[in-house]
DOLUMVO-228555 format. One record per residue (C-alpha): residue in three letters; x, y, z. Coordinates in steps of 0.02 Angstrom, whole numbers, padded with zeros to 5 digits, always signed. Layout:
# residues N
ALAXYZ
...
END
This chain:
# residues 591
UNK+00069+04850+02738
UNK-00107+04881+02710
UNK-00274+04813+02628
UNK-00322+04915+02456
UNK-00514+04929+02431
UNK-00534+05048+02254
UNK-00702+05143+02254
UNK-00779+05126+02081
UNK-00947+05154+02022
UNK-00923+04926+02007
UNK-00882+04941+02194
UNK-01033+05052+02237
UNK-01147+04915+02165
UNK-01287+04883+02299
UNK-01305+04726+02385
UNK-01380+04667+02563
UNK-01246+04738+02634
UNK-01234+04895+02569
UNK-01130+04894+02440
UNK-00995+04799+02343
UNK-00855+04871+02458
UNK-00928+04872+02632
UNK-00968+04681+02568
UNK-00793+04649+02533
UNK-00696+04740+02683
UNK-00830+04653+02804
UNK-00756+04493+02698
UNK-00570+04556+02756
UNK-00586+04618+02907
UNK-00656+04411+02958
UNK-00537+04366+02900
UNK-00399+04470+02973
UNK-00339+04556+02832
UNK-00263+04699+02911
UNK-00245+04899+02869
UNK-00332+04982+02709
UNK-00236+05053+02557
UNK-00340+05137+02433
UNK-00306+05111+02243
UNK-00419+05235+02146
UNK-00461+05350+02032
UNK-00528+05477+02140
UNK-00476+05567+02283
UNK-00439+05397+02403
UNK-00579+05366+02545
UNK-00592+05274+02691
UNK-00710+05143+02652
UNK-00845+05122+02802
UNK-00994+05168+02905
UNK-00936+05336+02883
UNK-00827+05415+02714
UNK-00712+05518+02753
UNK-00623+05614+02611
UNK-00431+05587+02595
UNK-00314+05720+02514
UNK-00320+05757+02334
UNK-00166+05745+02268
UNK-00130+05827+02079
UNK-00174+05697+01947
UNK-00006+05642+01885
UNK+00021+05484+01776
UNK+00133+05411+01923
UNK+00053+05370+02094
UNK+00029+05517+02229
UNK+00054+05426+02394
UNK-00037+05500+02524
UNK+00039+05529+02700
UNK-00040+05426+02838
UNK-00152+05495+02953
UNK-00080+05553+03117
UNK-00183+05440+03236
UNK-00173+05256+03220
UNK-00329+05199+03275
UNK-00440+05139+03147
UNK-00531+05254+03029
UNK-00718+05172+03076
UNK-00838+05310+03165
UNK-00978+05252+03278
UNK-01170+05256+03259
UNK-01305+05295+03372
UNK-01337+05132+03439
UNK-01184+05027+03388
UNK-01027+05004+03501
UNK-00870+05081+03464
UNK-00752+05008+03349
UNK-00616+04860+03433
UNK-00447+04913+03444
UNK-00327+04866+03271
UNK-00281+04687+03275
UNK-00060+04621+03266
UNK-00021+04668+03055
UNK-00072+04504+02964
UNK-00044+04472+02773
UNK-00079+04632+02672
UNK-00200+04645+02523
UNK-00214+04767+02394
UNK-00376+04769+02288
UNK-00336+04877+02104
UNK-00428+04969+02034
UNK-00529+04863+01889
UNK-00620+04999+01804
UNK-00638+05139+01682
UNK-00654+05301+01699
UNK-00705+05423+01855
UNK-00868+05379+01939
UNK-00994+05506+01926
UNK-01029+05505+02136
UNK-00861+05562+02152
UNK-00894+05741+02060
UNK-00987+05840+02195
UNK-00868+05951+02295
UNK-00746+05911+02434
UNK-00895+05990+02557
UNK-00983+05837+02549
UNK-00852+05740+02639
UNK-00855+05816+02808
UNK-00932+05674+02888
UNK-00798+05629+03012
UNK-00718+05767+03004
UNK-00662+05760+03206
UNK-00563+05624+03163
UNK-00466+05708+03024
UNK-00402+05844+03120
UNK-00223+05850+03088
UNK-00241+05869+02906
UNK-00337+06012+02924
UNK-00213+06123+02844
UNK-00210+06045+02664
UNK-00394+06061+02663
UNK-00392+06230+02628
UNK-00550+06242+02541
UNK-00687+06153+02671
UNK-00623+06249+02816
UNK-00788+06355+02820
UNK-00913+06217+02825
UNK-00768+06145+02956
UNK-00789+06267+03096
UNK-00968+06276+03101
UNK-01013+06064+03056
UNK-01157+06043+03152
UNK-01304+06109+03024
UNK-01208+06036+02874
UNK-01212+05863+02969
UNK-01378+05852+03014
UNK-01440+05871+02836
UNK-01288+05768+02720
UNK-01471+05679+02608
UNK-01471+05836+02471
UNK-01307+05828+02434
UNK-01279+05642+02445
UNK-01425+05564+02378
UNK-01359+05414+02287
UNK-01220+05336+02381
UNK-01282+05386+02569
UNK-01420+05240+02562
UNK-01278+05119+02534
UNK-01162+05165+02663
UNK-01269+05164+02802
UNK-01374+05024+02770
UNK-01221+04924+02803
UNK-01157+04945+02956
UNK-01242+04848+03050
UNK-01181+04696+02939
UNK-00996+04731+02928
UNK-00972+04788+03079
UNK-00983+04636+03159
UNK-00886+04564+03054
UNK-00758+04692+03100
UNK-00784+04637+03290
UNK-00659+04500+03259
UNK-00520+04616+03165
UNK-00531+04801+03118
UNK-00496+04869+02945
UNK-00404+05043+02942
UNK-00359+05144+02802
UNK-00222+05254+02834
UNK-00145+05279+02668
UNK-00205+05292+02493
UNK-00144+05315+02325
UNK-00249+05404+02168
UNK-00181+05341+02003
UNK-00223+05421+01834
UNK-00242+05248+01751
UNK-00184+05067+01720
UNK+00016+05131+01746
UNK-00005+05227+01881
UNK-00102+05067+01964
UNK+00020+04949+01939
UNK+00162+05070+02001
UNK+00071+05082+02155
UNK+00078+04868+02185
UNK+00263+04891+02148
UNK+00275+05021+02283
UNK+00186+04938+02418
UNK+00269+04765+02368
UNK+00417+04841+02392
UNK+00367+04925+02562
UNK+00294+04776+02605
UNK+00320+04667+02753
UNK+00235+04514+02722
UNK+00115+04425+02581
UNK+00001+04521+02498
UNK-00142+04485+02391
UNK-00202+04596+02254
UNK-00382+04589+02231
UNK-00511+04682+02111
UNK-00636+04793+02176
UNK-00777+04710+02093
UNK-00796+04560+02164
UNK-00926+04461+02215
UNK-00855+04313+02294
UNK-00881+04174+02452
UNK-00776+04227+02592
UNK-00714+04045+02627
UNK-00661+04088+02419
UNK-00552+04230+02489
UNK-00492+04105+02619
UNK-00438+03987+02513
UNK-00281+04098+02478
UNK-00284+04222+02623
UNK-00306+04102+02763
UNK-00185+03962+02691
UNK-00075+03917+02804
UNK+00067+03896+02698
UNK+00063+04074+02629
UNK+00145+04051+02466
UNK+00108+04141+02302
UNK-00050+04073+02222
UNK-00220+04121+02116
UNK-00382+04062+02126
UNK-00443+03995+02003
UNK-00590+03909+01910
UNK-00598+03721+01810
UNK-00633+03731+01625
UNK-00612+03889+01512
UNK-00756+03958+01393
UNK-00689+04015+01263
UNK-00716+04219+01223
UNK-00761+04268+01383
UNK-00666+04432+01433
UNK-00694+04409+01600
UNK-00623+04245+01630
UNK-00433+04266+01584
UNK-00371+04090+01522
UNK-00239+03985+01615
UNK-00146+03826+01599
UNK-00123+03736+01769
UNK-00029+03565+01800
UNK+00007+03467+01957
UNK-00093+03611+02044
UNK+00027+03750+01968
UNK-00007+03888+01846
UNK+00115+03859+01718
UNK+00032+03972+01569
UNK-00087+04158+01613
UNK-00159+04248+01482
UNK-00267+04410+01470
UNK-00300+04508+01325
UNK-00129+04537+01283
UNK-00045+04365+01329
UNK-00122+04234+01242
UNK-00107+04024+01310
UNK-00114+03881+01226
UNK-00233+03725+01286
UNK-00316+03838+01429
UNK-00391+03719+01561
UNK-00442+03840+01696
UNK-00493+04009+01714
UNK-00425+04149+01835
UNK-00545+04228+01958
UNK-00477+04386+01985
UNK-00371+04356+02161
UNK-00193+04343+02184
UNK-00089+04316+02343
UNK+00101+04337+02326
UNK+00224+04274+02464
UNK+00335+04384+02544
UNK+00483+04290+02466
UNK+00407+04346+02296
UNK+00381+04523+02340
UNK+00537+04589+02246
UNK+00467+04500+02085
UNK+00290+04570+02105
UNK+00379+04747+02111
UNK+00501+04715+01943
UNK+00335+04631+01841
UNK+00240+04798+01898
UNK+00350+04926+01879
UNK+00385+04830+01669
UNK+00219+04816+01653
UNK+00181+04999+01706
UNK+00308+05050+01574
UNK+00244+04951+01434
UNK+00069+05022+01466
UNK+00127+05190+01479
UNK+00209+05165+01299
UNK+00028+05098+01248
UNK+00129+04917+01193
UNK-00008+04810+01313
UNK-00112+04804+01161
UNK-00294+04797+01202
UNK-00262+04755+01388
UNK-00366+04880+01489
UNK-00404+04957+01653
UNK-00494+04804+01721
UNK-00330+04701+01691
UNK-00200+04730+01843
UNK-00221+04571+01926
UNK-00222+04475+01769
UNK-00079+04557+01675
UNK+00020+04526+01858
UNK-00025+04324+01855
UNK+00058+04330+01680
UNK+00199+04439+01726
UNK+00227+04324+01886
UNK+00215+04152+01795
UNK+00331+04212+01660
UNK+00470+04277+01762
UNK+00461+04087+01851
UNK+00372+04136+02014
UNK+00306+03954+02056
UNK+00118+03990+02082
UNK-00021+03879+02147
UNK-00162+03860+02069
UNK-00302+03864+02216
UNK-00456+03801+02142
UNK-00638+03868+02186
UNK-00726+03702+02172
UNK-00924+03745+02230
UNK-00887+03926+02300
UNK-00928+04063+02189
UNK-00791+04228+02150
UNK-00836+04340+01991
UNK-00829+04495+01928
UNK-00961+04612+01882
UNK-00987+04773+01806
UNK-01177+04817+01814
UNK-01306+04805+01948
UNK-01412+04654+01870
UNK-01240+04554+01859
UNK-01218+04582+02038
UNK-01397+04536+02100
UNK-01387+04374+02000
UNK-01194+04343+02070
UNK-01267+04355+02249
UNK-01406+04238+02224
UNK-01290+04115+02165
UNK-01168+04126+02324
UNK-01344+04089+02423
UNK-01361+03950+02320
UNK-01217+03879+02402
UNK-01202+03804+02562
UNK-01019+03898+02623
UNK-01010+03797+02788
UNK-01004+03633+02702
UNK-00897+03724+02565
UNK-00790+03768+02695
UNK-00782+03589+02746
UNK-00745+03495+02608
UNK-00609+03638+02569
UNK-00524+03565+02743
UNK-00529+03383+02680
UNK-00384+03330+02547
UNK-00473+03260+02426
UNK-00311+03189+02335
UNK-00235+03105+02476
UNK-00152+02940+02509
UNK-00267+02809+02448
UNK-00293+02744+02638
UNK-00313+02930+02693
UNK-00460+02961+02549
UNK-00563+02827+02539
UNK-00544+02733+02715
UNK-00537+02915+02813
UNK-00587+03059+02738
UNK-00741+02972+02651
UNK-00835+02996+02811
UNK-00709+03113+02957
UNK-00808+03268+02902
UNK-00938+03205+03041
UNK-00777+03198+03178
UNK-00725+03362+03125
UNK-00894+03466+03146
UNK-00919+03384+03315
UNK-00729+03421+03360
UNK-00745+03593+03316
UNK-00932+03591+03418
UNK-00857+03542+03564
UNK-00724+03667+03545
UNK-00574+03547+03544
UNK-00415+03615+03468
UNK-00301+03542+03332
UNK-00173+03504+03453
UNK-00292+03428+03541
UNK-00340+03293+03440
UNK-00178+03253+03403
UNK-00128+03217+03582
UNK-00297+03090+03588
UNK-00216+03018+03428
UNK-00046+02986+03516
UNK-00131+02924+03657
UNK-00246+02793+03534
UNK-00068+02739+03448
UNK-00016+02722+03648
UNK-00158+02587+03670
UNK-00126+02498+03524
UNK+00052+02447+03554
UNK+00004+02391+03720
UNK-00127+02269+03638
UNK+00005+02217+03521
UNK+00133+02198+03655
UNK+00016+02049+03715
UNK+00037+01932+03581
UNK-00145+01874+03594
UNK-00252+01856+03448
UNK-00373+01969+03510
UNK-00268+02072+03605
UNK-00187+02092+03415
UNK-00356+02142+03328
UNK-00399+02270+03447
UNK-00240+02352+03445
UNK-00264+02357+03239
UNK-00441+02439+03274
UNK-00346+02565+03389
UNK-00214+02587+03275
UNK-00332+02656+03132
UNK-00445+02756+03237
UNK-00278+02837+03295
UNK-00242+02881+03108
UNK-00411+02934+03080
UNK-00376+03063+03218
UNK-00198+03097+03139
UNK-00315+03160+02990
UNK-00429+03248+03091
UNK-00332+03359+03174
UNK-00261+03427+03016
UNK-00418+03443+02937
UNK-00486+03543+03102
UNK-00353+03653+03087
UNK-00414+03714+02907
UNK-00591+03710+02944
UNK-00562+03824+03103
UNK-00406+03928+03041
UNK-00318+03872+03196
UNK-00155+03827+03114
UNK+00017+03863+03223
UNK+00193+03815+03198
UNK+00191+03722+03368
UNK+00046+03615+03282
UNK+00121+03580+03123
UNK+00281+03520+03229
UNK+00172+03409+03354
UNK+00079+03327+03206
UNK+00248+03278+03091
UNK+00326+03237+03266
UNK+00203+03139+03345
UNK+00180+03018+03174
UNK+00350+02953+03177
UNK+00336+02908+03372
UNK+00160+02841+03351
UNK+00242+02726+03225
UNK+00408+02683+03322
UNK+00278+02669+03477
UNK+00186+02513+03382
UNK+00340+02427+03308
UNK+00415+02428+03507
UNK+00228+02340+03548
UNK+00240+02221+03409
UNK+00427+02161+03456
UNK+00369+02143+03628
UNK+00223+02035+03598
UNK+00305+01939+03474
UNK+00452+01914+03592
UNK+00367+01857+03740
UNK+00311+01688+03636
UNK+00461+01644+03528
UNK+00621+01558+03574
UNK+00762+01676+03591
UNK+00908+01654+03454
UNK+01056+01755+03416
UNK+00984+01916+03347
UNK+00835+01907+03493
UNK+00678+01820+03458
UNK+00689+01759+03301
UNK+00747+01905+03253
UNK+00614+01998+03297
UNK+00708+02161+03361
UNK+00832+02166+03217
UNK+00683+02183+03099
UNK+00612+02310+03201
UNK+00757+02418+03226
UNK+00781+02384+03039
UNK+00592+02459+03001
UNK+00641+02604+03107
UNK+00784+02649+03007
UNK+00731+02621+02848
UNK+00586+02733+02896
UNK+00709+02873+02958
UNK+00800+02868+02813
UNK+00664+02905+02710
UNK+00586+03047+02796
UNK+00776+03126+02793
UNK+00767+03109+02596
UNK+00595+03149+02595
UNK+00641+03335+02691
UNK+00806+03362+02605
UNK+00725+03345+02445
UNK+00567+03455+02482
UNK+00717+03601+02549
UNK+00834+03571+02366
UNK+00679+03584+02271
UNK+00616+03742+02344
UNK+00782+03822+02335
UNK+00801+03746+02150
UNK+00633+03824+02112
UNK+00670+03981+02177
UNK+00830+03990+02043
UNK+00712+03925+01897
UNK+00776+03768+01907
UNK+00651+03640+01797
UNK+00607+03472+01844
UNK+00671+03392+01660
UNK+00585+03264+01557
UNK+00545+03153+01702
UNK+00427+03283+01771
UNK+00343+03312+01613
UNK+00346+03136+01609
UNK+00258+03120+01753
UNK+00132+03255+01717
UNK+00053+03162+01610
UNK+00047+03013+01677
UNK-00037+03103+01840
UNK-00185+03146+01716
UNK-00203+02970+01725
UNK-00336+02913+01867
UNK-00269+02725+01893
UNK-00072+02783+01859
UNK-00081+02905+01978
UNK-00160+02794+02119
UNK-00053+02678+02056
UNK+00101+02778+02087
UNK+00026+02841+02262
UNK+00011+02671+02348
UNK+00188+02605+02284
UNK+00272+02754+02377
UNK+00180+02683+02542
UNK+00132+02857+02634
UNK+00090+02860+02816
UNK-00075+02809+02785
UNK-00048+02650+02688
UNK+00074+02585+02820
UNK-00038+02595+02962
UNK-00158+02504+02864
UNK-00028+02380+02839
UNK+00026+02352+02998
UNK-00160+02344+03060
UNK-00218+02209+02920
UNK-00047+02086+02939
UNK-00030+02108+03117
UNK-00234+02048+03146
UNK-00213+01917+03019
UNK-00038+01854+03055
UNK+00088+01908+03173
UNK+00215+02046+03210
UNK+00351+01945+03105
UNK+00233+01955+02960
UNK+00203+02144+03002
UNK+00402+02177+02968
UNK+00428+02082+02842
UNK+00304+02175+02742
UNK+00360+02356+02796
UNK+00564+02303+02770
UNK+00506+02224+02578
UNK+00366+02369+02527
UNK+00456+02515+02628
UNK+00615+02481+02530
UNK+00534+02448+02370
UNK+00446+02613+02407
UNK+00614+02720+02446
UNK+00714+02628+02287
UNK+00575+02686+02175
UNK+00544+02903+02242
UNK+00747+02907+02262
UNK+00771+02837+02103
UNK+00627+02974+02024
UNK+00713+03101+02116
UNK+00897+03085+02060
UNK+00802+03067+01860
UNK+00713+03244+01906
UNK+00882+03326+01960
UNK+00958+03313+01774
END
């Protein structure tokens, strides 16, 4: 699968970088988007240092998908001065960017001579390009003098590739393939094509944009890959631009455009969309309905500039969940003109990205332990984490190994020997935090870390309830169920603890497979909807469910205060409080 840049006259807007499209596949290529496929009007080009002119296909009102090129190196040509291009990168999650806008662009209409730039690369198609073979076998003069012919865009191609080049030192960009459309159907036939060849997510992005890269990230970095749009809080009303959604619980539930209209709009859609490879099959069936209905002219006024926000609507309607990834302080617009674009990129410098990037990494709707006792102030741990170069994993070993200390100052049954293990215990969960948030701020995430961390916090916490029993033990007199009971309440703890997490999981897997069959959560969910647009219910409703967070808190404050008895106690009543109240919610959402 491969990355879609379209070149537009909105594309070939000039920026510090060049232009609009070296800015956004230097964007792509740091973030590891993978191969190039071309969405366009125009003959399809390779977008770079260097534009090399792809076969021109007739213009057809279906898609004309061009063969790929017989080498698979990368299509990026050296300069004088600048290193050769690295070698192409393992396939990572494709993204198309459609075509958003009317009309041929009047660069495009100077003959195919003008395109024999890097021409020794495009060898084997030789044959097709019947026309250029003169100015082919004798290159030299025509190369050494390209300004006549290509006044306008030459400026903007080679002032940038310096910039994105470097970029490109951490993942190459290739086109291979391309696709020339005739108009709005013939662009979203081509998403249903390559959703259909795909092989993992892709994300369909608009040409146009002007956006943060940690704003691309957001959705093409996430970890969890599902299908989800970025969008924008609040909705102004009449703005073309800004297609209107409704999103609750962090879902888009509603997508409009100029054709779909929504009802209480709280958020606006920015343009990018990232489908799951799960949902591939229902990207392909919105496309290829949508590309009908425009072909029959029954989109109403939806236009050119519409693909990714006539394929949010198609998506939400057929009952593809989608998350709603909000933008918070980055920046990701549209623009059509060349003053829109200067004034877009001096308000991404306005911007600080790094410390966009993370407070991004930090949950800021956490457990109420995790966000206001952690996360108010682990930013600092996490910048000097990733300055030392420590890994996720990393930090959660030094976590397991804090939790380690901590039951063996509880295991002493001394007062003091008791509050230092409580201080352990929460600087152990502050690194439990940290790691996770690391992993987003670097992009380091792995399967082997994801395992480690949801491993490691149920032995952390069996760890401490073994330390507690044994300090608790070693000064109590010894009755029929141990000391005082002591190990029967701990044993109890554990299993009322492992019974939850088993709920917990095999509710998370029948609610994703329930989703995926367009199952709805029922009056309880809507229910609780609302109630979540409630500050103090849904705290409320957060702290009686007693996450991970909250309990080491708990055990911290009553075992420094009190004893390990006390500690149990408190777990066995709040814990099974905790799992009476989510498993009774969750049999009322399953009707």
């Amino acid at each position: 699968m491969a990355v879609v840049l379209a070149t537009t006259p909105a594309t070939r807007l000039a920026c510090a970088e060049g232009t609009l499209a070296d800015r956004l596949i230097g964007q792509l290529a740091a973030l590891h988007a993978g191969p190039v496929h071309l969405i366009t009007r125009v003959t399809p080009v390779a977008i770079g240092a260097e534009v090399t002119k792809a076969t021109d296909p007739p213009q057809s009102s279906h898609p004309a998908q061009l063969q790929p090129e017989p080498q698979s190196q990368p299509q990026l040509q050296s300069q004088p001065g600048l290193p050769p291009p690295p070698p192409v990168p393992a396939p990572r999650p494709a993204v198309l960017v459609a075509d958003p806008a009317t009309g041929p662009p009047p660069e495009r209409t100077t003959p195919a001579p003008e395109r024999t730039t890097p021409a020794p690369e495009r060898t084997a198609p030789a044959p097709e390009r019947t026309a250029p073979a003169p100015e082919r076998t004798a290159p030299a003069p025509e190369r050494t003098a390209p300004a006549p012919e290509r006044t306008t865009p030459a400026p903007e191609r080679t002032t940038s590739a310096p910039e994105w080049r470097a970029s490109a030192s951490k993942a190459t960009v290739t086109a291979s393939r391309g696709t020339r459309s005739g108009g709005l159907p013939g662009d979203l036939r081509a998403v249903a094509d390559l959703a259909r060849s795909g092989a993992g997510p892709v994300a369909v992005l608009p040409g146009d944009l002007v956006a943060h890269t940690e704003a691309l990230a957001l959705l093409l970095s996430d970890p969890a890959r599902g299908t989800g749009a970025l969008v924008s809080s609040g909705y102004a009303e009449g703005d073309p631009e800004l297609p209107p959604v409704r999103a609750e619980r962090a879902k888009v539930v509603a997508a409009g455009n100029s054709f779909h209209t929504v009802s209480g709009p709280n958020a606006a859609f920015r343009g990018v969309l990232h489908v799951a490879e799960a949902d591939l099959a229902s990207l392909a069936e919105v496309a290829d309905e949508l590309a009908d209905l425009a072909q029959e002219d029954r989109l109403g006024d939806a236009g050119e500039s519409e693909v990714t926000a006539l394929l949010l609507a198609g998506l939400v309607r057929v009952g593809v969940p989608v998350r709603a990834a909000p933008l918070g302080r980055l920046h990701c617009e549209r623009v059509t003109t060349q003053p829109a674009a200067d004034a877009a990129m001096t308000r991404l410098a306005e911007v600080d990205e790094s410390h966009a990037r993370l407070q991004a990494a930090i949950k800021s709707d956490d457990g109420f332990s995790s966000t206001y006792l952690v996360s108010s102030w682990s930013g600092h741990l996490v910048r000097a984490a990733a300055r030392l170069g420590l890994s996720p994993n990393a930090v959660t070993g030094l976590s397991v190994g804090l939790a380690g200390l901590a039951a063996v100052a509880f295991s002493s049954g001394r007062r003091r020997a008791m509050v230092a293990g409580a201080v352990l215990l929460y600087l152990s969960f502050v690194l439990d935090c940290v790691d996770g948030q690391l992993a987003r701020y670097t992009r380091t995430f792995s399967p082997l870390g994801a395992w480690l961390d949801a491993t490691f916090d149920r032995v952390k916490e069996y760890v401490v309830y073994v330390g507690l029993a044994v300090g608790y033990a070693g000064g109590a007199d010894v009755g029929a169920l141990g000391s005082d009971g002591i190990w029967a309440m701990a044993v109890a703890a554990m299993l009322l603890q492992a019974v939850r997490h088993m709920v917990d999981f095999s509710f998370a897997d029948a609610r994703a497979e329930a989703g995926a069959a367009g199952a709805g959560g029922g009056a309880v969910a809507r229910v609780q909807g609302r109630l979540d647009g409630n500050t103090a219910a849904r705290w409320l409703r957060k702290i009686i469910v007693l996450p991970i967070g909250d309990r080491m808190v708990l055990i911290g404050v009553t075992a420094a205060l009190f004893d390990a008895r006390a500690t149990f106690l408190a777990l066995l009543a709040w814990g099974g409080f905790a799992f009476l109240y989510t498993l009774t919610g969750r049999i009322a959402r399953s009707f």
